[in-house]
C-alpha positions as CSV (number, residue, x, y, z in Angstrom):
1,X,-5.5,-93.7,-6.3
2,X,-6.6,-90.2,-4.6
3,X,-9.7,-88.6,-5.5
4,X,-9.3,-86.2,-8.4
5,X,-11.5,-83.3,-7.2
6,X,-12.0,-80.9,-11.1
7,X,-12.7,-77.6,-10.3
8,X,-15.9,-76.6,-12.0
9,X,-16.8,-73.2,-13.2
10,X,-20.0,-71.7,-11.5
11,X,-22.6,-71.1,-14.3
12,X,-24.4,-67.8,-14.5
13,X,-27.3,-66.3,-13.7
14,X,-28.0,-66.7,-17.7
15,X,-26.7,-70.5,-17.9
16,X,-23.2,-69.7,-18.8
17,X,-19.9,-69.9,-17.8
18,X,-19.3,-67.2,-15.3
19,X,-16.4,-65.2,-17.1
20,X,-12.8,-66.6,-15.2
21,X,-11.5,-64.3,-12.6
22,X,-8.1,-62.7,-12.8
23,X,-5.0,-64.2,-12.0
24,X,-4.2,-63.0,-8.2
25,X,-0.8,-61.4,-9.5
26,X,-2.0,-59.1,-11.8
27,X,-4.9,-57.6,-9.0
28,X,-1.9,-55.3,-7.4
29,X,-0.6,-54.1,-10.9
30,X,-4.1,-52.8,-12.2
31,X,-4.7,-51.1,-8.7
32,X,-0.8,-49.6,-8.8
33,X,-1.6,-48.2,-12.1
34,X,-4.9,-46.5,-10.9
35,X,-3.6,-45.1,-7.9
36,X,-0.5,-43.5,-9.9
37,X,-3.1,-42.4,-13.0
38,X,-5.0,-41.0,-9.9
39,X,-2.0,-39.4,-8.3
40,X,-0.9,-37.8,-11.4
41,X,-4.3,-36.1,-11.7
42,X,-4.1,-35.1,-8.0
43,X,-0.2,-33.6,-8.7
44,X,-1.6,-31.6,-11.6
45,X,-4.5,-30.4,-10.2
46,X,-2.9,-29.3,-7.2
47,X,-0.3,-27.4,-9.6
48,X,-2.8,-25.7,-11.8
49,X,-6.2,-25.4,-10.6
50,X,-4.5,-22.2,-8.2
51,X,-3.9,-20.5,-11.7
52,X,-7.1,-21.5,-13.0
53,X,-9.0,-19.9,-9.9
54,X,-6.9,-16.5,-10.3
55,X,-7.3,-16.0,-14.2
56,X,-10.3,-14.1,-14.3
57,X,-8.3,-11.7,-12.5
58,X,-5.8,-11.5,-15.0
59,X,-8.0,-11.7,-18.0
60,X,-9.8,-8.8,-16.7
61,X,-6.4,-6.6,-15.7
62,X,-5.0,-7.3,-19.4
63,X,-8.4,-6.2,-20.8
64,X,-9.1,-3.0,-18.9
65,X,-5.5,-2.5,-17.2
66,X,-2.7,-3.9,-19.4
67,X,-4.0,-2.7,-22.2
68,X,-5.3,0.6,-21.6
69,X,-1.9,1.2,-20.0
70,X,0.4,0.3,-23.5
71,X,-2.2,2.0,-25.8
72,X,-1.5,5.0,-23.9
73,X,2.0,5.0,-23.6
74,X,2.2,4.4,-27.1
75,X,-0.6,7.3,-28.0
76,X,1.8,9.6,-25.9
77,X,4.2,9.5,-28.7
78,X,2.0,9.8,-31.4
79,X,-0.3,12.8,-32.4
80,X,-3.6,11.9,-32.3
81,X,-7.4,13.1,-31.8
82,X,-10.2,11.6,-29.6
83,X,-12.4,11.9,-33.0
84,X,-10.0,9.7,-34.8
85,X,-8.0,7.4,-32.4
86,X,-6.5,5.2,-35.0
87,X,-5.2,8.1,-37.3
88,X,-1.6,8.4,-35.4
89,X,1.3,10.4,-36.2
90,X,4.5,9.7,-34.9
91,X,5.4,13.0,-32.6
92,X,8.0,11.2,-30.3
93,X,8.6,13.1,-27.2
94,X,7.0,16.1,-28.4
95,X,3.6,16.2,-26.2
96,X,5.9,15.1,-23.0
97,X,8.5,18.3,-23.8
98,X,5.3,20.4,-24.2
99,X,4.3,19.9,-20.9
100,X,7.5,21.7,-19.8
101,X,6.1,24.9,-21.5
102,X,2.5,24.4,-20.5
103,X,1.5,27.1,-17.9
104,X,-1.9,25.3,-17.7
105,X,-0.3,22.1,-16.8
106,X,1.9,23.3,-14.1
107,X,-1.0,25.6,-12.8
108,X,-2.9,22.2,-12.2
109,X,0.1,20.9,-10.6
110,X,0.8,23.8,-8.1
111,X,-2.8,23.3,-7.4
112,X,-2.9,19.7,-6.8
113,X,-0.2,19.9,-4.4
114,X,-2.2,22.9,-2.4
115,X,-5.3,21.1,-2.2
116,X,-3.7,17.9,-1.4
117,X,-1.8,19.7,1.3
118,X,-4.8,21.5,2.8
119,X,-6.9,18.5,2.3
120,X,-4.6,15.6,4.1
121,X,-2.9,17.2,6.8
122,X,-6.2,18.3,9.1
123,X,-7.7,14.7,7.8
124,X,-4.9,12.9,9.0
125,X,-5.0,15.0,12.2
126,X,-8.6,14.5,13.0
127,X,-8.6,11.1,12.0
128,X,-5.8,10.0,14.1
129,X,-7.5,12.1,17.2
130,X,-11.3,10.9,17.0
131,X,-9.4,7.3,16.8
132,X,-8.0,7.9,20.0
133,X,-11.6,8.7,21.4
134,X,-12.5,5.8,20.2
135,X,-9.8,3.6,21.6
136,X,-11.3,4.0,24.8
137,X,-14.5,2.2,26.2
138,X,-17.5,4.3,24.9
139,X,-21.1,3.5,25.0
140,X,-22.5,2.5,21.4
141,X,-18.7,2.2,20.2
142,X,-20.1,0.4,16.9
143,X,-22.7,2.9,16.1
144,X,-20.0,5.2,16.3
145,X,-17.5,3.5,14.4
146,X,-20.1,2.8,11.5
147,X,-20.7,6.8,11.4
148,X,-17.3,7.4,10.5
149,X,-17.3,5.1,7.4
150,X,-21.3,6.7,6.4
151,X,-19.4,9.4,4.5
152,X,-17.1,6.9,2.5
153,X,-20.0,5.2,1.8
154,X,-21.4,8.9,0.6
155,X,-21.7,8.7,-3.4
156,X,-19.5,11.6,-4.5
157,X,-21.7,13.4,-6.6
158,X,-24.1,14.1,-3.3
159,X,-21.5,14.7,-1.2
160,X,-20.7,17.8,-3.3
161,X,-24.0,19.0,-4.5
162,X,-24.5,19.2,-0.5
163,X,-21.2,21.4,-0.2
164,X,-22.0,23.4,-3.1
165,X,-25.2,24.6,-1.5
166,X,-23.2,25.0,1.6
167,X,-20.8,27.1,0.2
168,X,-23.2,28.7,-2.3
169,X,-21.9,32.7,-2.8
170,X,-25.5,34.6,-1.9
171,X,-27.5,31.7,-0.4
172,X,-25.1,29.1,1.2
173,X,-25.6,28.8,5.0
174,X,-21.2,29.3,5.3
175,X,-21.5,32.7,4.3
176,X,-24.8,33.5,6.5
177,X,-22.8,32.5,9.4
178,X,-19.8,34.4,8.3
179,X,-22.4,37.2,8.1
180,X,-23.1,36.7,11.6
181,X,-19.6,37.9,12.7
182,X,-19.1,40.5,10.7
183,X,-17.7,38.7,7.2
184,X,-18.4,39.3,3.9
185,X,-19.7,37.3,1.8
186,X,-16.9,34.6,0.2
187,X,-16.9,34.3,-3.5
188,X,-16.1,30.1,-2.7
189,X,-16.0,29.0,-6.5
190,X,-14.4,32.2,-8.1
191,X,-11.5,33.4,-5.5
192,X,-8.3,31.0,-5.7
193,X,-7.8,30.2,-2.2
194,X,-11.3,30.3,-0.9
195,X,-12.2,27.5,-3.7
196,X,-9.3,25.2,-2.9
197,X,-9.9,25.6,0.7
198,X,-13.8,24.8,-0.1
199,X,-12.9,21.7,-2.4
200,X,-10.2,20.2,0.5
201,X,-13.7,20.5,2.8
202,X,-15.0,17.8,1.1
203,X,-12.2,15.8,0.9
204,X,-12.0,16.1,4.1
205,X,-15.3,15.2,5.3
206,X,-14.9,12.1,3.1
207,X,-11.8,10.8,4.2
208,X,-11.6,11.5,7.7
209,X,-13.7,8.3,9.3
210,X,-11.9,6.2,7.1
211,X,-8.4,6.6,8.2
212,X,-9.8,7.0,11.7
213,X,-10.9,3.5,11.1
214,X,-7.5,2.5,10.2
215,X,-5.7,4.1,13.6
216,X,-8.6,2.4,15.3
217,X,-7.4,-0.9,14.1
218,X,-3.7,0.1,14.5
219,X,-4.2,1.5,17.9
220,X,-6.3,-2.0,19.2
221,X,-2.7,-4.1,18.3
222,X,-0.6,-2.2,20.3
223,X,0.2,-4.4,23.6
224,X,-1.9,-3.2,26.4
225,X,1.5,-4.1,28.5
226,X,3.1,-0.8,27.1
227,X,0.7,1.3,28.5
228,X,0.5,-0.4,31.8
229,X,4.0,0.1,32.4
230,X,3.8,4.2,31.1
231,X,0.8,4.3,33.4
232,X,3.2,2.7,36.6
233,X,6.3,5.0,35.8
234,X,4.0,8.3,36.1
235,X,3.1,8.8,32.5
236,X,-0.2,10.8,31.7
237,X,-2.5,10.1,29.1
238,X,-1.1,12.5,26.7
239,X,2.8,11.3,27.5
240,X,1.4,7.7,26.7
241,X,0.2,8.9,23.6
242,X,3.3,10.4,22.4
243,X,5.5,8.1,23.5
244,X,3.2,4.9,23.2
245,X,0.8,5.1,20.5
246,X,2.6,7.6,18.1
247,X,5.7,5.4,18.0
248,X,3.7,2.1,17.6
249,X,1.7,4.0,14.7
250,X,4.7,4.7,12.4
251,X,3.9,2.4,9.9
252,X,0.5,3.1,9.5
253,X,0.8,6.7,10.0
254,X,3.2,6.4,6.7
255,X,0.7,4.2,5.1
256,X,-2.5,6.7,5.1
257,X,0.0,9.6,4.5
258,X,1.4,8.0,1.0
259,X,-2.9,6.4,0.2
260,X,-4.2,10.1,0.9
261,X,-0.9,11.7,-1.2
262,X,-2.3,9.3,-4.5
263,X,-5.8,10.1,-4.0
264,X,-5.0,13.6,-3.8
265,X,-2.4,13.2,-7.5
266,X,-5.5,11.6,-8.7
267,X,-8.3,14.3,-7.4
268,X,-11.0,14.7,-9.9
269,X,-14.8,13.8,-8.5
270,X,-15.1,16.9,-6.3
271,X,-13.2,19.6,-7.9
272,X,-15.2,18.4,-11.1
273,X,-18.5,18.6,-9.4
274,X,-18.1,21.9,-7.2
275,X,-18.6,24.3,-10.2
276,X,-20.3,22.0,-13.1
277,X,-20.8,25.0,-14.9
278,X,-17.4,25.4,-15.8
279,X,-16.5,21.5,-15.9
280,X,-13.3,20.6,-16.5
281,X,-11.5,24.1,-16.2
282,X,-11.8,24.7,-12.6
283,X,-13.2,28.1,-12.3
284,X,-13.0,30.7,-14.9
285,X,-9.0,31.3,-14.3
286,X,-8.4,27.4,-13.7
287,X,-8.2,28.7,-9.7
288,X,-8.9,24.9,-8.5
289,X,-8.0,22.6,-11.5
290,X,-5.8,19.4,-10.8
291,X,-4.5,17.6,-12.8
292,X,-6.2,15.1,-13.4
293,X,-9.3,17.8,-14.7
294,X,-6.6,19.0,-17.0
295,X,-6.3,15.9,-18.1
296,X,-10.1,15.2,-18.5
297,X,-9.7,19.0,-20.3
298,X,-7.3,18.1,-23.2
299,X,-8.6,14.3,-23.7
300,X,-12.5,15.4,-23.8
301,X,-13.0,18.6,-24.1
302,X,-9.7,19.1,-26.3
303,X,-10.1,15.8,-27.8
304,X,-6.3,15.8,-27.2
305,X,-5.7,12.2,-26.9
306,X,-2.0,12.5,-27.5
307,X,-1.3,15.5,-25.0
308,X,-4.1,13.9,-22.8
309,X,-1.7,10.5,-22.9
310,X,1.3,12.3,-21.9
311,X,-0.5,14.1,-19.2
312,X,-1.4,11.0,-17.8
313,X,2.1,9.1,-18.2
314,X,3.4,12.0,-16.4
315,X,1.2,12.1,-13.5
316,X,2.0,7.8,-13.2
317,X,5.7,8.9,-13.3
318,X,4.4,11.0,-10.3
319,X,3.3,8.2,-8.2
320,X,6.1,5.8,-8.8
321,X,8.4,8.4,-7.1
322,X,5.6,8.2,-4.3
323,X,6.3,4.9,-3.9
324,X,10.2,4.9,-4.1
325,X,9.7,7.9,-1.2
326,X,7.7,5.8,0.4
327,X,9.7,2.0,0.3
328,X,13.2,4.7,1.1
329,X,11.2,5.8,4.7
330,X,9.7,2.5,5.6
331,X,12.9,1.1,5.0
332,X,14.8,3.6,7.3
333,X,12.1,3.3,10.1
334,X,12.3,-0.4,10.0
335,X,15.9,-0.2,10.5
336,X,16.1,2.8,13.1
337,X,13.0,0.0,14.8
C-alpha cells in the first residue's frame, strides 16, 4: 500500500492548534467586497466632499446675505421703526410709491449720477493712459505699479480727512493756490458743484491705479504680432493705440466702466466723511448726498426702517438694469467681434 502522508496542523506559538486558514475560494470574494466597500466610499467622497469644502461659503451668504436681503424686502412693505424692528405694519407698496414724491430722494439720485459722472469718466481716462506708460519698458516698472494700488490700499477714512484739509474753505492749500492766480476762495463743502467736484477728487485718486492695473493686465495679452504688423504698415504709436489697443480693450474697457458705475450707485464712505458735521445730509441743502447717505439718513438717523428698505430695494433694482445694460453691450460687441 502507498504511504499515507496526514497533514498535521502546525501548533502555536502558545501550544495550540494554529487557527485553519481559509479556503483559497473565498480569498478573492472578501478582497472583491473590500475593494467595492472601498470604491463606494471613494464614489461618494468624490461626489460630496466638493460641497462640503464650499459650505462655509454658503452658510455664511444665507446668514449675512440671504437673509438680510428677504428681511428687507419684506420690511419694505411693512411700516416699521429702527427702535422697534419687529413691530410691523403691513403698508404694501406705500414706502416704494413715496419715493416717487420724495424730492430728497430724487435730489440724491440727480446727485449720484453727477458725481458718478465726474468721478469715472477722468478715472477711466487717466487710468487707461498711465497704463499705456506703463506698457512700455520702464525702469523700476514694479515700484511703479505697486504705487498705483498704495491708494486702494488707502483706508477711506484718511483718504478723506487728507482731502478735507486740502479743500479746507480758509486754510486748505487748494484755495491758497487758487489765491495765487487771482481766485477766490471756494466754499468746497457748502457750494453744490464745487462739493461734488471735491468729493469725485477723491474717488478719483482712489480708483485711478486700480483700473490702471487692470488695462495693464489687459494691455500685456494683446499679441505683440498686432503691433509688429501696425509698426511695418507705417502706423505711429498713437494709430497703434487706436486701432490696436483700444479695439483689443473692449471688453475690459466695458468691465471697469459697469464696476466703477456700481461703486458710484453705492457711494457712501467719502461723501459721508467730507463734511462729518453734517453726516448723513450732505451739506446743509443735501448739495452732495447720494443715495446711499439718504439711505443711511432715513434708516439711522430717521430710524425709518421701512422707507430705508425701499430705498435700498430701489437702488438693487438700479443695478440689475446695470447689469442687463451691460450683458445687452457685451453681447453685441461679441457679435460685431
Amino acid at each position: 500500500m502507498p504511504a499515507r502522508h496526514d497533514t498535521a496542523v502546525p501548533p502555536s506559538k502558545e501550544g495550540g492548534a494554529a487557527p485553519a486558514r481559509p479556503p483559497a475560494d473565498k480569498v478573492p470574494d472578501a478582497d472583491k467586497r473590500r475593494r467595492d466597500r472601498l470604491s463606494r466610499r471613494w464614489q461618494r467622497d468624490i461626489r460630496w466632499s466638493p460641497y462640503a469644502f464650499v459650505s462655509p461659503f454658503f452658510l455664511l451668504f444665507a446668514a449675512f446675505g440671504l437673509f438680510p436681503l428677504l428681511y428687507t424686502a419684506w420690511a419694505s412693505l411693512h411700516t416699521v421703526e429702527l427702535t422697534a424692528p419687529t413691530d410691523m405694519e403691513w403698508a404694501g407698496l406705500r414706502n416704494y410709491t413715496r419715493i416717487f414724491d420724495d424730492e430728497f430722494f430724487w435730489n440724491a439720485a440727480q446727485n449720484t449720477l453727477t458725481i458718478g459722472i465726474i468721478s469715472t469718466v477722468p478715472q477711466l481716462l487717466m487710468a487707461m493712459g498711465l497704463a499705456h506708460i506703463l506698457n512700455y519698458k520702464l525702469r523700476a516698472s514694479n515700484f511703479y505699479r505697486v504705487a498705483m494700488l498704495a491708494p486702494y490700499a488707502t483706508s477711506i477714512a484718511a483718504a478723506s480727512l487728507v482731502f478735507v484739509l486740502l479743500f479746507g474753505r480758509d486754510y486748505g492749500m487748494i484755495n491758497w493756490a487758487l489765491n495765487l492766480v487771482g481766485i477766490d476762495n471756494v466754499d468746497w463743502q457748502n457750494d453744490k458743484w464745487p462739493s461734488q467736484f471735491a468729493v469725485s477728487t477723491i474717488v478719483i485718486w482712489r480708483w485711478t491705479g486700480y483700473n490702471a492695473l487692470i488695462y495693464l493686465a489687459a494691455m500685456q495679452a494683446i499679441p505683440q504680432d498686432l503691433y509688429e504688423s501696425a509698426a511695418l504698415d507705417g502706423a505711429s504709436r498713437w494709430r497703434q493705440f487706436i486701432h490696436v489697443t483700444l479695439p483689443s480693450l473692449r471688453p475690459t474697457i466695458l468691465f471697469t466702466v459697469v464696476v466703477s458705475t456700481i461703486g458710484a450707485t453705492q457711494l457712501f464712505g467719502e461723501p459721508l466723511l467730507f463734511d462729518p458735521n453734517k453726516g448723513a445730509s450732505g451739506g446743509p441743502e443735501h448739495e452732495f448726498q447720494t443715495l446711499g447717505l439718504y439711505l443711511y439718513e432715513q434708516g439711522w438717523v430717521n430710524l425709518h426702517l421701512g422707507r430705508a428698505s425701499a430705498i435700498a430695494w430701489a437702488m438693487f433694482l438700479i443695478l440689475i438694469v446695470i447689469g442687463i445694460v451691460n450683458y445687452v453691450i457685451s453681447r453685441r460687441l461679441r457679435a460685431s467681434s
